[in-house]
C-alpha positions in Angstrom: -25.0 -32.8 -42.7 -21.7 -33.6 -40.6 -20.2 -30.4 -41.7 -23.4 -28.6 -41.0 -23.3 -30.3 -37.3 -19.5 -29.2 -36.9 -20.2 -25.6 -38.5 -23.2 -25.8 -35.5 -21.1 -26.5 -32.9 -17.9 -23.9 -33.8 -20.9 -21.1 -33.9 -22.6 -22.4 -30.3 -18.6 -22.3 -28.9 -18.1 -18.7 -30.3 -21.4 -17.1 -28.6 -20.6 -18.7 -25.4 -17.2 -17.4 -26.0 -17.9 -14.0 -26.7 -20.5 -14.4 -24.2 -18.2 -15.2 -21.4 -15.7 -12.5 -22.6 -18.7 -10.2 -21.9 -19.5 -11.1 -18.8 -16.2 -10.5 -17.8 -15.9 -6.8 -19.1 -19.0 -6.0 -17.5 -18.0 -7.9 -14.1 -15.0 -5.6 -13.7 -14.5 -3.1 -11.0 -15.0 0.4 -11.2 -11.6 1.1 -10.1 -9.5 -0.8 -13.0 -6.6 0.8 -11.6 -6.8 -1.3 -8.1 -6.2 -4.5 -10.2 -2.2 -4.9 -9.4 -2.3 -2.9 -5.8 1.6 -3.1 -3.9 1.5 -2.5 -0.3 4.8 -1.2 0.2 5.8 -0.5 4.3 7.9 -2.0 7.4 6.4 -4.7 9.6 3.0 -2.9 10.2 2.9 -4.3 6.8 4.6 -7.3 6.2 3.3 -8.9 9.8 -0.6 -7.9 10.4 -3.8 -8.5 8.0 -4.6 -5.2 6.8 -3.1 -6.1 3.1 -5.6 -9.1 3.5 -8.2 -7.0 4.7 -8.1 -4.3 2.0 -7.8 -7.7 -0.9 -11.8 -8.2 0.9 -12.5 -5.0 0.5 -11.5 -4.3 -2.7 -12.4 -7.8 -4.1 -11.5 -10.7 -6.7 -11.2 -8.9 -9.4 -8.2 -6.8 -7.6 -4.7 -8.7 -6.4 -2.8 -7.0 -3.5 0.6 -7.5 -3.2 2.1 -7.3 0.5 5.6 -6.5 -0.1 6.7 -4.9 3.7 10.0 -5.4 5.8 10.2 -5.5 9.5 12.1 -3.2 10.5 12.6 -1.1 7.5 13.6 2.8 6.9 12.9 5.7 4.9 16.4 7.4 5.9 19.0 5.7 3.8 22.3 5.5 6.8 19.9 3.1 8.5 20.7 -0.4 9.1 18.1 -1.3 6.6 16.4 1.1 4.2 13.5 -0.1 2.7 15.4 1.2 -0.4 17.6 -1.6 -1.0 15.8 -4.3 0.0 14.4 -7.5 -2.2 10.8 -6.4 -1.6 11.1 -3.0 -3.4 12.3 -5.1 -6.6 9.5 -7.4 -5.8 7.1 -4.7 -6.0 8.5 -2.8 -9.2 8.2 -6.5 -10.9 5.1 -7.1 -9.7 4.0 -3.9 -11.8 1.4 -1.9 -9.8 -1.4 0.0 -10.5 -1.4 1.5 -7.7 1.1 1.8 -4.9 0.7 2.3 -1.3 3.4 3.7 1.1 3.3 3.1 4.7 6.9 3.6 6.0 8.8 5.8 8.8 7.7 4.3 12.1 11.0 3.0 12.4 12.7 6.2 11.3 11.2 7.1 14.5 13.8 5.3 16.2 16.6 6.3 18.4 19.2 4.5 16.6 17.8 6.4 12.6 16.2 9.5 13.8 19.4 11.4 14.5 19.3 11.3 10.5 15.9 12.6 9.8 17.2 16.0 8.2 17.9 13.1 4.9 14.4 11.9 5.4 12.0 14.1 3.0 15.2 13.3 -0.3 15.7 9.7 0.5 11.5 8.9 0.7 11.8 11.2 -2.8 14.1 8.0 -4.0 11.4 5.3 -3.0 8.8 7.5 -4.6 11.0 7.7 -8.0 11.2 3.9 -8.6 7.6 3.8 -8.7 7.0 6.9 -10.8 9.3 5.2 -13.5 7.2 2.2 -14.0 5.4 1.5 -17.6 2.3 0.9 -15.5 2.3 4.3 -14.5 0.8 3.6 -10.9 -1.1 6.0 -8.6 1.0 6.3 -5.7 -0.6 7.2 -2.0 1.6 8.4 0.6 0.3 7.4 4.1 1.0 8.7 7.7 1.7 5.9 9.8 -0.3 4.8 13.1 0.2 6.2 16.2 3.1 4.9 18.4 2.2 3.8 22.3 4.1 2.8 25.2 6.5 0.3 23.8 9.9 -2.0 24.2 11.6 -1.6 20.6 12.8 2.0 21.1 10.6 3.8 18.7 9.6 7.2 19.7 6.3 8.7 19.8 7.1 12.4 20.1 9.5 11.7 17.3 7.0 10.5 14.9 4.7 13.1 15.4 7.5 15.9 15.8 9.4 15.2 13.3 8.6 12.0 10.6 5.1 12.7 10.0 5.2 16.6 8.6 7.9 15.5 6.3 5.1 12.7 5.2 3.6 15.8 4.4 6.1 17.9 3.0 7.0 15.1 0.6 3.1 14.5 -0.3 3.3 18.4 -1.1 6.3 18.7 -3.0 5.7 15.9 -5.1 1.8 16.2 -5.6 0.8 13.1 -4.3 -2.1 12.1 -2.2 -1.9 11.4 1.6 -4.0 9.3 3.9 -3.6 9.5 7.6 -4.4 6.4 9.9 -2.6 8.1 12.5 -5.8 10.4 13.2 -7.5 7.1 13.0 -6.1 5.2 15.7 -5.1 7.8 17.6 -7.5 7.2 20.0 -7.6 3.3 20.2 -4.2 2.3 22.3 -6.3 -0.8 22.4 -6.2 -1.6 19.0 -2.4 -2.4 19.4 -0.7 -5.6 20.5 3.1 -4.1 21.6 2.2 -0.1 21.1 3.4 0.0 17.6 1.7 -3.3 15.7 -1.8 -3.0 15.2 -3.6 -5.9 16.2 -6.6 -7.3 14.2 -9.1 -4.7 14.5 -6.5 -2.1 14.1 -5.5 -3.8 11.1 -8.9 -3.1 9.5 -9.4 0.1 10.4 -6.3 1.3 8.3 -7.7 -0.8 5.7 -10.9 0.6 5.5 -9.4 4.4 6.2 -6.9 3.3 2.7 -9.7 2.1 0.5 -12.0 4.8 1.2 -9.4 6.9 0.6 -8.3 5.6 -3.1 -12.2 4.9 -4.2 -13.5 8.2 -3.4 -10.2 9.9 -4.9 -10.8 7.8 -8.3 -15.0 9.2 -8.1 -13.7 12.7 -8.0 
């Protein structure tokens, strides 16, 4: 009778087990792909709460990694491309499903943009250590928010001018798909704390504008 109560007991742990397992698989997201999501980017990154925001939205099952530098570059000559910094090893290591891009507001500078003919080749290099990756991540490419009035020498005109269609012409030539916050915000100089970080509310409306973007590019 003991060994009939144990044998009980082994068979009651296995269907909760399995059970449990179960409920799991059928408690996962749609979107398996958003379960290891890098937020790669400069300080509109690394310094407001739209990585936190877009963890909400997308929900428990997904982790979001917020792996941005203030102050970062596309453009290589810079005094601090995004490319050899320790947060683009702590992204490939944190190997993401999928991979969002948010840089060149600070190639918009005065200081980098004299170099933006190197722009569309050295964003191409970013790109290329993601592409590599066993995990074999989606990778969006997104055009930054607007620039205001501001104090930290980043230029507007430049952004628009010249940084943003080569946003585009490297989401052409390499296939990827682009969101645009810029055409978001434009509109909404109020939803900025300095004229180049977004404050709270402008925070969640590029994280709302990104995950409608990846969810309805995973339905189709």
């Amino acid at each position: 009778m003991k060994g009939l109560g144990a044998i009980s007991i082994i068979l009651i742990l296995s269907i909760a087990l399995a059970a449990a397992v179960y409920v799991e698989a059928v408690d996962q997201p749609h979107f398996p792909e958003f379960y290891r999501v890098a937020c790669v980017g400069d300080s509109i990154t690394q310094i407001t709460s739209y990585p936190n925001d877009l963890q909400t939205l997308l929900g428990s099952k997904s982790t979001v990694g917020n792996f941005g530098v203030s102050g970062s570059t596309v453009i290589l000559t810079s005094p601090k491309p995004y490319m050899y910094e320790d947060a683009l090893q702590g992204a490939i290591q944190f190997k993401p499903t999928t991979v969002i891009i948010m840089l060149g507001t600070n190639d918009a500078r005065s200081d980098v943009y004299f170099s933006i003919d190197r722009f569309v080749n050295d964003y191409k290099q970013i790109i290329s250590q993601f592409q590599s990756l066993k995990s074999k991540p989606r990778i969006f490419l997104v055009i930054p928010p607007p620039v205001f009035n501001n104090t930290i020498n980043i230029n507007g005109a430049d952004l628009v001018s010249g940084v943003d269609p080569r946003i585009e012409q490297v989401a052409n030539e390499t296939g990827l798909p682009l969101i645009n916050v810029y055409a978001q915000l434009l509109n909404h100089p109020d939803y900025f704390l300095d004229g180049v970080h977004p404050n709270n509310e402008g925070a969640q409306v590029i994280a709302n504008t990104i995950y409608q973007q990846i969810t309805s590019s995973q339905e189709t």
